[in-house]
C-alpha positions in Angstrom: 0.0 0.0 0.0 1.9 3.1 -0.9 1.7 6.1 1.4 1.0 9.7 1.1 2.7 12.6 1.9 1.4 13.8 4.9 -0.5 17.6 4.0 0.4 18.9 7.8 4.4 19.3 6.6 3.3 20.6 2.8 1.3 23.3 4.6 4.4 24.4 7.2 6.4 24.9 3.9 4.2 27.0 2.3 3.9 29.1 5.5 7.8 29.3 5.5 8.0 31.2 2.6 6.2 35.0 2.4 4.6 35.3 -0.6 5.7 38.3 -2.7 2.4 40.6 -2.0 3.5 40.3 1.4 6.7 41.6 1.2 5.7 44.5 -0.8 2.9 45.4 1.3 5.4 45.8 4.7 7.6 48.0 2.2 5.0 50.2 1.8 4.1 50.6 5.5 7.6 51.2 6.1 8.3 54.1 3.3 4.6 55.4 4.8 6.1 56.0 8.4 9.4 57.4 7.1 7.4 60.2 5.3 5.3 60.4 8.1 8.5 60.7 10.6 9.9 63.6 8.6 6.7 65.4 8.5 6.7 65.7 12.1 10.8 66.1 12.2 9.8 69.6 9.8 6.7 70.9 12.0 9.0 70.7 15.1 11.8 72.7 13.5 8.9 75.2 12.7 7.7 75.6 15.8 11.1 76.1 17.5 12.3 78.5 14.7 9.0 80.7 16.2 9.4 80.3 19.2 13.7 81.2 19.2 11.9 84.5 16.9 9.3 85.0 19.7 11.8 85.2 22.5 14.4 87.9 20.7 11.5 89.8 20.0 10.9 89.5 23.7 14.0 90.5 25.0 14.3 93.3 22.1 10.4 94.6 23.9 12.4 94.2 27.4 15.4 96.5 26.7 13.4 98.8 25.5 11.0 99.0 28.8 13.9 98.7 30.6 15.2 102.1 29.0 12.0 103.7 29.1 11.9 102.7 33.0 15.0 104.3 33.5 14.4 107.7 31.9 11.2 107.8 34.1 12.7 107.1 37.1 15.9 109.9 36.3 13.3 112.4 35.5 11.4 112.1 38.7 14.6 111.8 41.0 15.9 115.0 39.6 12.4 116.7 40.3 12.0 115.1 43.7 15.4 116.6 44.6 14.3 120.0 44.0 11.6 119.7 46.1 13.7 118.1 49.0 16.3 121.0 48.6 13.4 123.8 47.9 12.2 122.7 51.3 15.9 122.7 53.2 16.1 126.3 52.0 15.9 129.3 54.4 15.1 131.6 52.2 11.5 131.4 50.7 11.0 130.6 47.3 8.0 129.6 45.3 8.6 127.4 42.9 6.3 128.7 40.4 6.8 132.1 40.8 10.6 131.2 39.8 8.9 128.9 36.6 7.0 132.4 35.7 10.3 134.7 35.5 12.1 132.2 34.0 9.4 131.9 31.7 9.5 135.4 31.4 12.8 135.9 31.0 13.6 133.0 28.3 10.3 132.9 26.4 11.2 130.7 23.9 13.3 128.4 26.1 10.6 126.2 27.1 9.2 125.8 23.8 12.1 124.8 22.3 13.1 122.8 25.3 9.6 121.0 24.3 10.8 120.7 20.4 13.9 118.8 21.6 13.0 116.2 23.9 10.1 115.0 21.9 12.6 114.0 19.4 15.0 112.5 21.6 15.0 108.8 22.3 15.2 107.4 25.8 18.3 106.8 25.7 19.3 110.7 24.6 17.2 111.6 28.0 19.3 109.3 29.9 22.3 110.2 29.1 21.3 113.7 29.0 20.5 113.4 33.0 23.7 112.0 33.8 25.9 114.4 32.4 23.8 117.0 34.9 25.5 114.9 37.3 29.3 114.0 35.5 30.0 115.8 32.5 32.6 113.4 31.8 30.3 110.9 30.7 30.3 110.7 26.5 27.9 107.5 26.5 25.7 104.7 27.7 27.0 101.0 27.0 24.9 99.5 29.3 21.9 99.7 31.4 20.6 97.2 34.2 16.8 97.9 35.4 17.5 97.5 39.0 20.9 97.2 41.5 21.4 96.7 44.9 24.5 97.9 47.0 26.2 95.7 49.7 29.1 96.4 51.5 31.3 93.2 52.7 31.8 93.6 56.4 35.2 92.0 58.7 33.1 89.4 58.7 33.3 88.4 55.0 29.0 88.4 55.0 27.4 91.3 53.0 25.3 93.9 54.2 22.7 95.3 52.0 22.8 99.2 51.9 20.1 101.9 51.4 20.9 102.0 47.8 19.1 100.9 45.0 17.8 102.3 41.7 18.4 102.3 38.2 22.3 101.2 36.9 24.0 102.8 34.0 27.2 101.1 32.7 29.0 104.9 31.3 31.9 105.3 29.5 33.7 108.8 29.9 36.4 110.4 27.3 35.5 108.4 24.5 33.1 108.4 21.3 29.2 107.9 21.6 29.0 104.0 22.0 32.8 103.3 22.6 35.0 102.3 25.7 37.2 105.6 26.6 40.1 105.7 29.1 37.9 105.9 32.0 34.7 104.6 33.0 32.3 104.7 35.7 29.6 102.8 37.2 26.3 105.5 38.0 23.8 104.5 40.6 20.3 106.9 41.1 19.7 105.9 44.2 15.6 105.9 44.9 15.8 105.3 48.6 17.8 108.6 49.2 19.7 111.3 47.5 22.8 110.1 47.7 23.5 108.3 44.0 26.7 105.6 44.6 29.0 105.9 41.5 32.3 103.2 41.3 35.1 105.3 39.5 36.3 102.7 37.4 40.3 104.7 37.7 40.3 104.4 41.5 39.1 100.0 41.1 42.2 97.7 42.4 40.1 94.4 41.8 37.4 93.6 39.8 35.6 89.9 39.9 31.7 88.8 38.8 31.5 86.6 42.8 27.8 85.2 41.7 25.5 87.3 42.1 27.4 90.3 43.1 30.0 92.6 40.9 32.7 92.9 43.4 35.2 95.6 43.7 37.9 96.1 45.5 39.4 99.7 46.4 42.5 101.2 48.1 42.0 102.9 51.5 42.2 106.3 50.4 39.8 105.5 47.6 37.1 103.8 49.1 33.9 104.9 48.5 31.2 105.8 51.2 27.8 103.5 51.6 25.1 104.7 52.9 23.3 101.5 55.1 19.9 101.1 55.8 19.8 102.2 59.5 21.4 105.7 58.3 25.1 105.2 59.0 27.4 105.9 56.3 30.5 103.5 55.9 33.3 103.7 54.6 34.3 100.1 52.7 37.0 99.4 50.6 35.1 95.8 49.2 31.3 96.9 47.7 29.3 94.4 45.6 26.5 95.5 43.4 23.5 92.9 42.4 21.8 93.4 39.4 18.5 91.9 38.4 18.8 89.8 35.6 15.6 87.9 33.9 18.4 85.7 32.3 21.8 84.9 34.2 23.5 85.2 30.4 22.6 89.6 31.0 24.6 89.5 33.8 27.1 87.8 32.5 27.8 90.2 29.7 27.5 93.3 32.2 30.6 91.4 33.5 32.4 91.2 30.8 31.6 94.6 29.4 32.6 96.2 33.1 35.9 94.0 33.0 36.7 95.4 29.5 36.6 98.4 30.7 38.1 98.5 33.5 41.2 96.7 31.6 41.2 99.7 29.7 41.2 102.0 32.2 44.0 100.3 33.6 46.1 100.8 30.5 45.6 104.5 30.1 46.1 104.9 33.9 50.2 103.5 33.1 50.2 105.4 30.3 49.6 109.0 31.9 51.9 107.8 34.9 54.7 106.7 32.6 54.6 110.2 30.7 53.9 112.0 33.9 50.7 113.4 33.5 48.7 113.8 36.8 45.3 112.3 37.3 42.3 114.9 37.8 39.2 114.4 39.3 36.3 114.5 37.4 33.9 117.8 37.5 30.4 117.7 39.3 27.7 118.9 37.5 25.4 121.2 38.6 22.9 118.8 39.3 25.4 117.1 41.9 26.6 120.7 43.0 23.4 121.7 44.0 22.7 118.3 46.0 26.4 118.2 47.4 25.8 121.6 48.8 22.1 121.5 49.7 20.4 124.4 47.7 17.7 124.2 45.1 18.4 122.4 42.1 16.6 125.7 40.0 15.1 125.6 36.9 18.1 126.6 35.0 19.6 123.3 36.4 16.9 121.3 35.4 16.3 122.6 31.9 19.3 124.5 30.2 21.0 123.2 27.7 24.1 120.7 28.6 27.0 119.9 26.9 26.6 118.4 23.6 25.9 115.1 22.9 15.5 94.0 45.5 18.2 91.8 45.8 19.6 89.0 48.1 19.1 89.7 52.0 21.6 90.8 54.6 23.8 88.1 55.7 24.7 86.4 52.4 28.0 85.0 52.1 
């Protein structure tokens, strides 16, 4: 009797073989997900590409608050020092009556004075202001929005001061927008009249010690803090904090107060090795008038010029 090839083992070697319309069919699927991959691969980029342009046009919209801030706040510090010094006066003076004869006797100072600052940008007010204060200074490099002034005690722990307002990063001596031979840091202090300025000349050390710019002075050049309980120190290590919304603004403050200060540095051997003595730089009237407690008059506020919260006490 002859036998027959059993079908169970034909039908496992058909199974071991995929047919042809299989093959292509998983092919397909295949090229299908790879198109479908590099569809999402391309939205992504998209969507990061607007959100990298939505956040420069952010910070563009921030520096330009911050600058507008900072015009504000050096227009109503010069106008609230006249009104602390009107008041300090012995002699009676009203303050309108002076507005009406200077008025008088400059009618077409105010509306020319009107003409000009509507065309000015914020940063042409600001810089405007601070030459009231130092002539010296030719521009503004650099502004930070808010700064707080500690002094470094025997101790080694800072102590915050009474000092805080508006930071401007100047550079004196040297074309609009450039780094001259000297340099200055220019603090309107809001809690007080007494603005801190760091002469950049008169800095031994310089270091960014996170969060604080740190400088480091001679005795004899030291500068004078005014603390929070009144007292006045003298302190020859201050740090300044500066509010940053991103740590990468404070870094380039650093740098840009470093640069200068190297700079500085230079010229400095330079006039000592030809023997040229170092002046100090002239008060404007603004800082007269507040140095030697009169009025801060019209004339001072309006003529023309020359051309052109931070970490608590106890931190370590």
């Amino acid at each position: 009797m002859s036998r027959q090839t059993p079908r169970k083992s034909q039908t496992r070697g058909n199974q071991s073989q995929p047919s042809i319309s299989q093959s292509t069919s998983h092919s397909g699927s295949q090229g299908q997900q790879v198109q479908q991959d590099q569809q999402q691969y391309q939205q992504q980029d998209q969507v990061q590409g607007h959100a990298r342009s939505r956040s420069h046009q952010l910070l563009a919209q921030r520096r330009a608050e911050q600058e507008r801030v900072a015009s504000l706040q050096l227009q109503l510090q010069l106008a609230q020092a006249a009104q602390t010094a009107q008041a300090a006066q012995a002699a009676t003076s009203d303050y309108e009556s002076e507005t009406a004869h200077y008025m008088a006797s400059n009618p077409t100072a105010v509306p020319a004075l009107a003409t000009a600052l509507a065309s000015r940008t914020n940063t042409d007010l600001n810089l405007r202001v601070l030459k009231r204060y130092l002539p010296s200074i030719t521009s503004i490099l650099s502004i930070a929005a808010n700064a707080v002034v500690y002094s470094l005690d025997e101790n080694a722990t800072w102590i915050k001061s009474n000092m805080e307002g508006t930071m401007f990063i100047c550079s004196q001596g040297g074309e609009d927008g450039v780094v001259g031979e000297n340099g200055c840091l220019f603090m309107l202090n809001r809690k007080g009249l007494q603005n801190f300025v760091v002469d950049l000349n008169k800095v031994k050390e310089f270091e960014l010690n996170d969060p604080y710019f740190m400088f480091k002075f001679k005795e004899e050049d030291a500068p004078k803090v005014y603390m929070e309980n009144g007292e006045a120190v003298t302190t020859v290590t201050v740090g300044v904090w500066t509010f940053a919304e991103e740590e990468a603004e404070r870094v380039t403050n650093a740098a840009l107060i470093y640069e200068m200060w190297t700079k500085v540095c230079e010229a400095r051997e330079k006039r000592a090795a030809a023997g040229v003595s170092e002046k100090t730089a002239e008060a404007g009237p603004a800082a007269q008038a507040m140095d030697q407690g009169r009025k801060l008059s019209v004339s001072d506020l309006f003529k023309a010029g020359p051309s052109n919260a931070g970490p608590s006490n106890g931190t370590r």
